[in-house]
Each structure stands twice: as C-alpha cells, then as structure tokens.
C-alpha positions as CSV (number, residue, x, y, z in Angstrom):
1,X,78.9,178.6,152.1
2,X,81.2,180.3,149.9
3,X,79.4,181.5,146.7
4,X,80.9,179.8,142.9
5,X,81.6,182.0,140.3
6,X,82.9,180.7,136.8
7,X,85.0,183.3,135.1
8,X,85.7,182.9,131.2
9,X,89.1,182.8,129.5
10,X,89.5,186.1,129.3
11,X,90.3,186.3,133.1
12,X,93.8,184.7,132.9
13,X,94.4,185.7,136.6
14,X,91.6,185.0,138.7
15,X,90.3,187.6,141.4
16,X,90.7,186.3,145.3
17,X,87.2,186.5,146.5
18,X,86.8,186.3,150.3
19,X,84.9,184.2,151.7
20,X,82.4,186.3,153.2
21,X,82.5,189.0,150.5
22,X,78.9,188.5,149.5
23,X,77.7,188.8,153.3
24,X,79.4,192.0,153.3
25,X,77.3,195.4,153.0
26,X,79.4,197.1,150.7
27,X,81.2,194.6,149.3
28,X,84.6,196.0,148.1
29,X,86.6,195.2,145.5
30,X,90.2,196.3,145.9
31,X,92.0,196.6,142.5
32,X,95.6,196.2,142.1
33,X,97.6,197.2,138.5
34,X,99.6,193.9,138.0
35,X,101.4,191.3,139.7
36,X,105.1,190.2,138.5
37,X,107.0,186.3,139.0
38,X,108.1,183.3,137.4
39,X,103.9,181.9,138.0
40,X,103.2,182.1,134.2
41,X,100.2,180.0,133.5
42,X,98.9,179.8,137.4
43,X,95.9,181.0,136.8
44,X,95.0,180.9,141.0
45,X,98.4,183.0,141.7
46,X,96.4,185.6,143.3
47,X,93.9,183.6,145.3
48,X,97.3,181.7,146.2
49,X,99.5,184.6,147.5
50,X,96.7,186.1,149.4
51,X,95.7,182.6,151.0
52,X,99.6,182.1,152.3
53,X,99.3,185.2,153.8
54,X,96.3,185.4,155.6
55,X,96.9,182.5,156.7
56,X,100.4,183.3,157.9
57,X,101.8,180.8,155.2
58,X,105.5,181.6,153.7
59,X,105.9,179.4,150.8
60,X,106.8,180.2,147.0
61,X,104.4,182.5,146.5
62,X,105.5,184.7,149.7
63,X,108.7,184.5,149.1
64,X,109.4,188.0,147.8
65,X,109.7,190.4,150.7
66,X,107.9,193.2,148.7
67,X,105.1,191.2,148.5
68,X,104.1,190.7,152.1
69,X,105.0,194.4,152.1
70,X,102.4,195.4,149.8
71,X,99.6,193.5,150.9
72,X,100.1,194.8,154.5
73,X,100.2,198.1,153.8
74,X,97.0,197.7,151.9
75,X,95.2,195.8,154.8
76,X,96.6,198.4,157.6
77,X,95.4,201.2,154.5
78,X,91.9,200.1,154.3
79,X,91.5,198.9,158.0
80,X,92.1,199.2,161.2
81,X,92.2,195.7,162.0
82,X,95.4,194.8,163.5
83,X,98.4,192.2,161.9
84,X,96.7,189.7,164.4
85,X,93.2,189.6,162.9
86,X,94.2,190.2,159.1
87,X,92.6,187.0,158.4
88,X,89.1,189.0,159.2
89,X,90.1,191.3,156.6
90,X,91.4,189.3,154.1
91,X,87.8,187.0,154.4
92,X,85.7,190.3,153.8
93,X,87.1,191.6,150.8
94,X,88.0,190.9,147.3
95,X,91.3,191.9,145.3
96,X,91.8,191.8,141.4
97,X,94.5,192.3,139.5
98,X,93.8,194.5,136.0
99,X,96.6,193.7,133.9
100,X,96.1,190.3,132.7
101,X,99.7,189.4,132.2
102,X,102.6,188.4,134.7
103,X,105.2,191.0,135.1
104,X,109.2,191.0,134.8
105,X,109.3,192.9,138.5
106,X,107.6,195.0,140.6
107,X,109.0,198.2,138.7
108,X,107.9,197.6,135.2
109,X,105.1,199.7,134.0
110,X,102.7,197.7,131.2
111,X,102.6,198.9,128.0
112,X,99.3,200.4,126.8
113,X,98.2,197.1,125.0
114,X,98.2,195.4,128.4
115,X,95.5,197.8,129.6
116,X,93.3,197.6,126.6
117,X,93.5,194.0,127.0
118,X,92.2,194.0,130.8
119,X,89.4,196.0,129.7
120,X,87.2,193.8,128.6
121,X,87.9,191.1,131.7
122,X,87.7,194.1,134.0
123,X,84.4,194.5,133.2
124,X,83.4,190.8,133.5
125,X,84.8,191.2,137.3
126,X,82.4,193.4,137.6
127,X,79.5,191.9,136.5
128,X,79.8,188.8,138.2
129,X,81.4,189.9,141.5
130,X,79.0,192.7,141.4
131,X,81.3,195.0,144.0
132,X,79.8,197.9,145.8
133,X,82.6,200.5,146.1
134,X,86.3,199.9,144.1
135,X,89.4,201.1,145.7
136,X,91.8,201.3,142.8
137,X,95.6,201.2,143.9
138,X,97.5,203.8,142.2
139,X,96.5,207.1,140.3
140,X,97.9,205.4,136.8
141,X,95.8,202.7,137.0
142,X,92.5,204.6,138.0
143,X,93.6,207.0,135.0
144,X,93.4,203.9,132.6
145,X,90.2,202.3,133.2
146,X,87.7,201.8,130.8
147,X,84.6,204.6,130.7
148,X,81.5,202.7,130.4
149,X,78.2,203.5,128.5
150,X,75.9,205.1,131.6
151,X,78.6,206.2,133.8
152,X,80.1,209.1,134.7
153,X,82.5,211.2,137.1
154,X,81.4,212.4,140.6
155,X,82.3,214.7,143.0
156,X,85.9,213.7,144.5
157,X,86.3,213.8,148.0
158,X,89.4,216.1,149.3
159,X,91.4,216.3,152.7
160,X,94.4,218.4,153.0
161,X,94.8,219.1,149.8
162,X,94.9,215.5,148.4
163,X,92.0,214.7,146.2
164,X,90.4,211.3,145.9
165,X,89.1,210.9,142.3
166,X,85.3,208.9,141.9
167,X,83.7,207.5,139.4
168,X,80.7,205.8,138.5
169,X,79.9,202.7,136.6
170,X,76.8,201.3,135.9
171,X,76.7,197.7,136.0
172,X,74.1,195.3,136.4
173,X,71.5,198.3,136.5
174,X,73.3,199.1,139.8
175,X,75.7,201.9,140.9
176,X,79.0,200.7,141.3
177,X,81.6,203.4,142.9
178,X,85.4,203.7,142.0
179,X,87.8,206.0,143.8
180,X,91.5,206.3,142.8
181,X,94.4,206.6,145.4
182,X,98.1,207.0,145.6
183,X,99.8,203.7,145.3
184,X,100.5,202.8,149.1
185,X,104.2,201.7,148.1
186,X,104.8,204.6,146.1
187,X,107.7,206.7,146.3
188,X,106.7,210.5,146.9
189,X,105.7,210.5,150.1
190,X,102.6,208.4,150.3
191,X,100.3,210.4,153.1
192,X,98.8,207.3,154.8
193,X,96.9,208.8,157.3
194,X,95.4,211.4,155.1
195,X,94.3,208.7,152.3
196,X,92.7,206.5,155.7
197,X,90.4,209.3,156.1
198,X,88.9,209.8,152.4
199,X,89.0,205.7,152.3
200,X,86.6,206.6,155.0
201,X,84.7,209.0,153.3
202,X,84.2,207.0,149.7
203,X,82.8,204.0,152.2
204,X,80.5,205.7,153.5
205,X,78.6,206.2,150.3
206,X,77.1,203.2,150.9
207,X,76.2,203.4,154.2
C-alpha cells in the first residue's frame, strides 16, 4: 500500500512519490529547478504530468512537447530501463520540484527570492520523504541549495574530466547524499553517457 504523507502549506507544489519508493533500497529523490504553465494553484501538477506520462496519457498537462522531452531524457539518464517499461521507473522513484512557484516558460531563470523561498519546503521534503541519495538536475540549482547545520561536502566523483559535485545532509539523524549534474536538456553539449556512469558511481554509495 502506498505510504500517506501530509505536506504543509509551504509545499505549494507537491512532490510525485512513486508508489514503491519506500520499498526501494536507496530510495531516490530526483530534484528538478522549477516547472512553468498556465496550472497556477494545482497544487498536484507534478504528481499529474508525471502520472499522464507513465502512463502513456497525453492530456493538458502533456501537452508541451518539451515536457515529455525532459522527463525522458531523465528516465533514459538515470536508467536503463527501456521507453516500454518507464512505468517501472517512474513507480520507484520520487521527483520534486524546488522552486515553489509556476514559471512563465521553460527558459526563465527564478529570481533569487524564489530559491530562498524553497528553502525551507526543501527541507521539509526531506524530512518526510526521507530520500537516500538526491540527484539534483542542473549545476545552478545544486549551487543554490540550502547548507544545513551537520552537513558538509564530500569527495566528488570524476570521469573524463567532468566532475560530479556531493554533498551531505544530515536529516533525520541519517545521511542523506546530494550530487549535482548538468541539466540533461542543457545546451553545451550535455555528455550523457559520461554523466550515466558517475550516476552510477554516487548510487552506489548506498549499496
């Protein structure tokens, strides 16, 4: 049965929780920077665009061709399960979205007041979903996240050059880690085979 977690307020834009995620040894959290669309006020948007797709749904909230593109690449990124079984995926993980307010597009970068506001629901993400390992999509956003009292940065993992930033938070009384990688849709040559291997790497830290 899938477990119930009650967020406050403060989460405006609830996290999609698989529904297997706690089964999961590690449980991983994927963290996105923002979404963007015309869903002010739907607080489920995210639990809603990733349930259309895994399920192979197109409806409003899959309308947007970059935003089957995105969550693809993430899925063929982090796995190598195949288009055909992303519905395995999709039910193993979690994905959260740190900025805590809707975007214009998929371009716009948040003013710093956005991330100071996500700090404090960041952290409450955290604490109830209780994640093992973080994959943090995007260098910017991994640059912005809140230190925390008891953590502290580790040894980064490196493969050709590219290095895969980790830190650790302390949440819970438990070690939770957090690696920072190129955004998969960025524009400078995103080296997806390289960053496979060091997503690799960082999971095995738990194993």
């Amino acid at each position: 049965m899938k477990k119930q977690i009650k967020f406050s307020n403060r989460v405006k834009i609830l996290p999609y929780v698989g529904e297997k995620y706690f089964e999961i040894s590690p449980k991983v959290l994927i963290l996105g920077e923002s979404a963007f669309g015309d869903h002010e006020g739907d607080r489920k948007l995210l639990q809603n665009v990733i349930n259309a797709i895994k399920n192979g749904i197109d409806n409003k909230y899959t309308e947007h061709a970059k935003t089957k593109s995105f969550y693809t690449k993430v899925m063929n990124l982090i796995s190598d399960i195949s288009d055909d079984n992303k519905l395995s995926f999709w039910n193993n993980v979690c994905f959260y979205d740190f900025i805590q307010v809707l975007l214009d597009g998929p371009s716009v970068i948040p003013p710093k007041e956005y991330f100071t506001n996500a700090e404090e629901p960041f952290f409450e993400i955290m604490e109830k979903l209780e994640p093992d390992l973080i994959i943090v999509l995007g260098q910017r956003l991994y640059k912005k996240l809140p230190y925390k009292e008891g953590g502290e940065e580790c040894k980064p993992f490196s493969e050709n050059g590219i290095i895969m930033p980790i830190y650790k938070y302390k949440i819970n009384k438990k070690s939770v880690y957090c690696c920072g990688i190129n955004h998969p849709t960025g524009s400078h040559g995103f080296k997806k085979d390289i960053w496979k291997i060091l997503i690799k790497k960082f999971r095995k830290i738990y194993e």
